[in-house]
N, C-alpha and C positions, 0 to 999 in steps of 0.2 A: 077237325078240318076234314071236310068230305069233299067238298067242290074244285073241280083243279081246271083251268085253262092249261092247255100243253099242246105246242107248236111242236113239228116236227113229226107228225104222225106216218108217213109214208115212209122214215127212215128206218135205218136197221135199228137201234134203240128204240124208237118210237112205237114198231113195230113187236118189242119186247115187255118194254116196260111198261104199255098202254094194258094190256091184259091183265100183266101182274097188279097194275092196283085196282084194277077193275074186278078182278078177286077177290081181294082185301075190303072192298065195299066202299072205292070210291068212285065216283060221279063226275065223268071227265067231259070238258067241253074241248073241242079240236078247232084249232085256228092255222088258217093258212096264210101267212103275213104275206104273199106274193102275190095270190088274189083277193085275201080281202083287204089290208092295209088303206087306209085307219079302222083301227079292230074297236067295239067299243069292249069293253070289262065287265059285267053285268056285277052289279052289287051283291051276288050270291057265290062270286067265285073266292074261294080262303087262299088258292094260291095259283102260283104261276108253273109251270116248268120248260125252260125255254131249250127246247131241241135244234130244231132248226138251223139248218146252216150250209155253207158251201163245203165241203170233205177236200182233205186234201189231195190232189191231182197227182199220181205218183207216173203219169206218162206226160205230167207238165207242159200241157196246150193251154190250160183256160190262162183266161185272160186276167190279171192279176188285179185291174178296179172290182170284177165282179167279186171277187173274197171280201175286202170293205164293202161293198155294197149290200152285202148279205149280210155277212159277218159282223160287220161293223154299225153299219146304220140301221139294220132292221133288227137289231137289239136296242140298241139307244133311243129308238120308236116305241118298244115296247117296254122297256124298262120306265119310262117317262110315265109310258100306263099306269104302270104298277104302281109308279108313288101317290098317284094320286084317288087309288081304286082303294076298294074293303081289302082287298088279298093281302096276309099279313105274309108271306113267304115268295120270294126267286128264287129260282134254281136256275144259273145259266150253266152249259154243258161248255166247257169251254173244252182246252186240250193242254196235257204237257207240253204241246210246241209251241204254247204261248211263253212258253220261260227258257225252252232250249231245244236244239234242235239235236245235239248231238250232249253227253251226258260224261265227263271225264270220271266221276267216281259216284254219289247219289246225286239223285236231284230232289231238292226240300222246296218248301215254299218260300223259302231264307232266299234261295237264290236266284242272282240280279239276273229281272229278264233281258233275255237279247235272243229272239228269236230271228232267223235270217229268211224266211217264206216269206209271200205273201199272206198264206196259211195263218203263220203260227202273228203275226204282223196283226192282222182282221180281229183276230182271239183278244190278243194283248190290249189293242187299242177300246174291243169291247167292255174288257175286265175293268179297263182303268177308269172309262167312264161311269162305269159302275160303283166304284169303289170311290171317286170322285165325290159322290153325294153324301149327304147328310142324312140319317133313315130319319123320316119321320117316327116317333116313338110309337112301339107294337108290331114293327116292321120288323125283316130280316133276310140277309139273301146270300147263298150259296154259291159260290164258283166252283166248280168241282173241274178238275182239268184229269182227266181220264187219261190214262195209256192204251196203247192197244187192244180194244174191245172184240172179244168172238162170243160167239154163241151159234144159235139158230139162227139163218138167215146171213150169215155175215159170209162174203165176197172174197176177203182180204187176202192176206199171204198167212193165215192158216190153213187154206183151201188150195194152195200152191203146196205146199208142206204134205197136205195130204194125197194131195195127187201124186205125190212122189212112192209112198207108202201102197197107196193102193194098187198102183201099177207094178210095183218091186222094181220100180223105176232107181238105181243108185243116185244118193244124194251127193253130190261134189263139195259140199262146202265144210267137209268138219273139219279140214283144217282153221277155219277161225274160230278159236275157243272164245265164246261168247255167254253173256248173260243177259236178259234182260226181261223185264217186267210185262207181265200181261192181267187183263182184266177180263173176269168173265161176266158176261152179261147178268148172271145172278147174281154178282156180287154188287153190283152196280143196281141194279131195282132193288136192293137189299137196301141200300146205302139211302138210295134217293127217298126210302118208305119211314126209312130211320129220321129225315128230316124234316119230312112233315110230321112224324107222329111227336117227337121229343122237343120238349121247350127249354131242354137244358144245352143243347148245339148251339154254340155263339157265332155268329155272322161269318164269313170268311171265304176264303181258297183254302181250296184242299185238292191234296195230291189223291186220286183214287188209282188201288191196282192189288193184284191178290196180292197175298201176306208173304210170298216166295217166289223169286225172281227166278227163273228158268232157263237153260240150254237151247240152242236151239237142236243139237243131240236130243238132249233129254224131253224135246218136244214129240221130235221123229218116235222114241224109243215109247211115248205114253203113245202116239197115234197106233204104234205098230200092236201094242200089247191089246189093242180093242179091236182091231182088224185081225188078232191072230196071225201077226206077220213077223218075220224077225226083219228090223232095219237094215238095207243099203247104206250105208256109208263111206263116203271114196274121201282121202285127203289131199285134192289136189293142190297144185304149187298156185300160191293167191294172186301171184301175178300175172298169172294165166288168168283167171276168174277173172281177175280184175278187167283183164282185156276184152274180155266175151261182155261182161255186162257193158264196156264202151260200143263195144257192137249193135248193142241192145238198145243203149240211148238215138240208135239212128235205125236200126231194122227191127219192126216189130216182133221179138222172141218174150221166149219167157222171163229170159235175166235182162235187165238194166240196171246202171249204177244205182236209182234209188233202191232198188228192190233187193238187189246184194246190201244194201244198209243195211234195210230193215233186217235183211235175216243174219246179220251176222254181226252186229253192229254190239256195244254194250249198251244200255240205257235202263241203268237200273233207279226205279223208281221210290223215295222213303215217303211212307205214309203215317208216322210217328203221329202227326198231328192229330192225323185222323183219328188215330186206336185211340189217342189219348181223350178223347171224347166219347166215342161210340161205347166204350167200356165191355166192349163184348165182340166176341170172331166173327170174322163172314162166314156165312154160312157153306162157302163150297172153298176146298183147299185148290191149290195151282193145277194138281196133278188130274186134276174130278175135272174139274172145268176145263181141261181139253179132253177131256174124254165125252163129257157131256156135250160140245162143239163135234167131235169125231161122228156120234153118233147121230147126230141134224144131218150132217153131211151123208150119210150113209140112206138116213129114211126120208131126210126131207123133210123131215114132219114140224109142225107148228109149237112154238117152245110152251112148255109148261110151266107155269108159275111155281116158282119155290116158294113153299109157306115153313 
């Protein structure tokens, strides 16, 4: 398999994982389902990989058809493609908020989705119609529902996290003793190379996220150990917190109640399935993969492909 169609190119993924197998020597065609929709498939493409999407809104203005509209139907558009194209392989990049949005102990692929976004709602409703069809035989297609993705390039609230570090800005929140799952971008172009190259991965959802779920402490403490910095850490009373981020939901600051989840939240993520397939480690552990994220942030510079 050399020939890949893959939507989503201007995003942060897209923006990672388009080089890495463009490394690896493969031949990628770029499609923009926004402007060009109806896309044709040219009989030379082996597979798909479908980036593309609305991101979840964590200052929660958009408008909530536009996530179905994206999310939903311009996968269903192109999945229709696929069954009827040469591409023996889908890859849709879905998300763990298509199964949960908060996580009481792990999250498997066993468990009943009931996502409460619009977000995680667009995801779901794509999966299903996915998974709804019959492959024609030779076929096969992947849902990968990722956690929290950093690398090069990436915006999110590990870029929050670091600004606290490089400023020796005190962090407020280690009073919530927390764990939860992160994915770094290598592991992930790792994952996605892994399933085009191997004919022994059987169809499915899969959970993706490194192999060791994290602190958000012990996040600070790996930012600080690359910065040559010793961590701030303040334990303030959470109900206090809690209050500031209300403040946040109505005047533009740094905290808002989504943004106190995400950093403090538990959402640990089991990839059991995955390993049980892959038969082999990702290539970067928890601890590498923010430090390799720390230092993007630091140079800026364009990610390197892990071979």
């Amino acid at each position: 398999m050399k020939n890949l169609l893959i939507t989503g190119a201007s995003g942060f993924v897209g923006k990672n994982l388009i080089p890495y197998l463009s490394e690896s020597g493969y031949k990628i065609e770029l499609c923009s389902l926004r402007e060009t929709f109806p896309v044709s498939i040219s009989g030379s493409i082996d597979g798909i990989i479908h980036l593309a999407g609305k991101a979840h809104d964590l200052k929660k203005v958009s408008d909530p058809d536009e996530y179905f509209s994206v999310n939903t139907e311009l996968t269903k558009k192109l999945f229709d493609l696929f069954l009827i194209s040469n591409a023996s392989i889908f890859v849709f990049l879905s998300s763990v908020k298509a199964s949960a949005d908060t996580v009481e102990s792990e999250l498997t692929e066993n468990n009943l989705p009931n996502p409460k976004t619009a977000y995680g709602q667009s995801k779901l409703q794509a999966e299903s119609y996915i998974l709804s069809h019959k492959l024609p035989e030779g076929k096969n297609i992947f849902i990968l529902r990722p956690c929290m993705i950093h690398g090069p390039g990436n915006k999110g609230n590990l870029n929050l996290l670091y600004q606290f570090v490089k400023r020796n800005l005190p962090y407020p929140l280690a009073a919530f003793n927390n764990k939860r799952s992160f994915l770094s971008i290598e592991n992930l172009c790792f994952i996605c190379r892994e399933l085009l190259e191997r004919q022994d991965i059987p169809s499915g959802i899969y959970n993706i996220a490194d192999e060791v779920p994290l602190s958000t402490t012990e996040v600070l403490s790996t930012m600080a150990e690359v910065l040559f910095k010793r961590p701030l850490v303040l334990k303030v009373n959470k109900r206090f917190i809690k209050y500031v981020a209300q403040v946040g939901d109505i005047i533009p600051i740094y905290l808002n109640s989504e943004r106190l989840k995400k950093l403090t939240e538990n959402y640990i993520v089991n990839t059991d399935k995955l390993k049980n397939v892959l038969f082999k480690p990702l290539p970067i552990n928890s601890k590498d993969g923010i430090k390799i994220s720390v230092m993007s942030f630091q140079s800026n510079r364009k990610y390197k492909p892990y071979k």
